[in-house]
N, C-alpha and C positions, 0 to 999 in steps of 0.2 A: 399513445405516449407522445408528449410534446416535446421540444428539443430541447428543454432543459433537464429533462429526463433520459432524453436518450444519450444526453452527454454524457450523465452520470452511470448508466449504465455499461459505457463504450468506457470508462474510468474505472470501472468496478470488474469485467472483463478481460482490462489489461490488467489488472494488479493480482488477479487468478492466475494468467498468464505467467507474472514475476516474481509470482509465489513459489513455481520450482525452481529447484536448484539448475539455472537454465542460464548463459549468457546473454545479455544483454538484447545483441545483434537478432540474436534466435528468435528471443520474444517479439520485436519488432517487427520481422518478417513473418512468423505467425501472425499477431495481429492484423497485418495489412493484408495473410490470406483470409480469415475472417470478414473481414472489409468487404473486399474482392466477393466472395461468395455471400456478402449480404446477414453474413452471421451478428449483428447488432443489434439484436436486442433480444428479450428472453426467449417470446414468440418463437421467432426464425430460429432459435438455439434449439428449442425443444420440438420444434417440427421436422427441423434435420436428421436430430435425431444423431445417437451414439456414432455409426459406421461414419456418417461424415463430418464429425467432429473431428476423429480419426485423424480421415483423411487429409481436414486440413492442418491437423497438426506436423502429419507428417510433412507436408508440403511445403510447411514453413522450417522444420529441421529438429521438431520435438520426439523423435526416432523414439527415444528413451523413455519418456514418459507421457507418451502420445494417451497409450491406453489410460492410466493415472488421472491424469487431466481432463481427458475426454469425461471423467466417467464424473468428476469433483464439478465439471462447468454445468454437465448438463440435467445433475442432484442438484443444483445451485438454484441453476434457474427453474426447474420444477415446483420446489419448496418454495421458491420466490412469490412465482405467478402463486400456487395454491395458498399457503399463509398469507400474503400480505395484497399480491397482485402488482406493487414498484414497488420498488429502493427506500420513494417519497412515504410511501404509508408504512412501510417496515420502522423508517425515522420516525415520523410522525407518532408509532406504536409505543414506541422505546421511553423509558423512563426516567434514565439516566445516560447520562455518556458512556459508561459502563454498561449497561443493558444493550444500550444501540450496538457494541461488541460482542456484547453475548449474542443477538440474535443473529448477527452476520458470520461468526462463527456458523451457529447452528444450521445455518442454511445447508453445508454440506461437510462430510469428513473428508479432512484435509485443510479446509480453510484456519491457517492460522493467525497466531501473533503479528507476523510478517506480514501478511496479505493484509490483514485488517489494518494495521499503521499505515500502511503504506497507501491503502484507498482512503482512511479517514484523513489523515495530512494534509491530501491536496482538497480535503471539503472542510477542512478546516476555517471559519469564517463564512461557511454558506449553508454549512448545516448547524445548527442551534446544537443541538447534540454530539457533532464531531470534536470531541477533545481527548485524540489518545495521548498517550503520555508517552513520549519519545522512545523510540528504540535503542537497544543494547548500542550501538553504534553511533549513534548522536549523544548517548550520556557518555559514552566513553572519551569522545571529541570533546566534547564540553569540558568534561573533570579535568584532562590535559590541560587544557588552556585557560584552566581557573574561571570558567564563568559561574559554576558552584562548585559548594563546598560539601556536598552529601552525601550519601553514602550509595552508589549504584543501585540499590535496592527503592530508593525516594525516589522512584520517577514519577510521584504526583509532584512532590514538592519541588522535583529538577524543573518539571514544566512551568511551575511558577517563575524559580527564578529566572529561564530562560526567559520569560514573558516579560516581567519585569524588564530584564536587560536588555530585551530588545524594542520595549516600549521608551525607555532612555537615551538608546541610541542609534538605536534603530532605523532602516529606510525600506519603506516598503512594506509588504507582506510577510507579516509572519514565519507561512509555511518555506518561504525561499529561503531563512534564515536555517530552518531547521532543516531543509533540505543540503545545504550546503553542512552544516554538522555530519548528517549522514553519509556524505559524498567522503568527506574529510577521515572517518571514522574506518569507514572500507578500507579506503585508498592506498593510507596512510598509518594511520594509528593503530589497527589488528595485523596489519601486516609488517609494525614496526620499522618501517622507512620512513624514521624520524627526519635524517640524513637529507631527502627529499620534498620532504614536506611545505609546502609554501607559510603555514604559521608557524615553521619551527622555531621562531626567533620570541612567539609567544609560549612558549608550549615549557611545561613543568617537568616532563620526562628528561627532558635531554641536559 
């Protein structure tokens, strides 16, 4: 595995991680036991083996769903290594931006919606293939603040016009824009603390 692999891998790990209903701090600090015990990459995952998945879940404060996790990271990477052997030829496999989902779904029960957005977004622009289509909480940020006009259900076409809009006006990368929609979406806008909001002075609800 070369190290643009193993990044992608060490990205694909943490977003398994962020995929439970876990705060933030938690996931972090798991991750970094991971680290610490050399758990970065499928290899080391599946040699450790189930009990010290565990362990280190617990270690980092995943009490709850230690067993859960343990069990989805280390179906992941099993399937991984035996289907494809990386990340790089599972993409390289895929057909579609939408296939490249389905297969990363497939790797294990549990990986969802949420996990897949969240690992494709940040390879957005480095993998040919990665183009998910925004999550619930970025189109929701969006529609607020009038960057479309569609109907929640178009998140091919939300992505467009995000794309657009931010190729118009835009600075920078892409995924920082759309990162920031979801940050905005959380925060703010499901939890209806319009009140607080730092684009409330854009925002269509209020």
């Amino acid at each position: 595995m070369n190290k643009g692999e193993e990044e992608v891998f060490k990205w694909f790990l943490a977003s398994l991680l962020y995929g439970a209903p876990i705060g933030g701090n938690i996931v972090v600090r798991t991750y970094k036991e991971f680290e610490e015990r050399g758990l970065i990459t499928p290899e080391a995952i599946v040699n450790a083996g189930w009990d010290s998945l565990v362990d280190a879940l617990d270690a980092g404060g995943y009490v709850r769903y230690d067993f859960k996790t343990a069990t989805k990271i280390l179906e992941a990477c099993k399937n991984l290594l035996d289907r494809y052997g990386s990340l790089e030829i599972l993409h390289d496999e895929a057909s579609s931006p939408r296939d490249l989902e389905k297969r990363i779904k497939g790797l294990a029960k549990g990986i969802g919606d949420t996990t897949v957005e969240l690992f494709l977004r940040e390879l957005r622009g480095i993998w040919e293939k990665a183009e998910p289509f925004p999550g619930k909480l970025a189109v929701l940020a969006a529609i607020n603040l009038g960057f479309t006009e569609r109907d929640p259900s178009e998140r091919g076409l939300i992505l467009s016009d995000l794309k657009a809009l931010w190729k118009k006006f835009g600075k920078g990368p892409f995924p920082v824009f759309e990162a920031a929609l979801v940050r905005l979406g959380r925060d703010f806008c499901k939890k209806n603390k319009c009140s607080q909001c730092p684009m409330r002075e854009f925002c269509r609800r209020r």
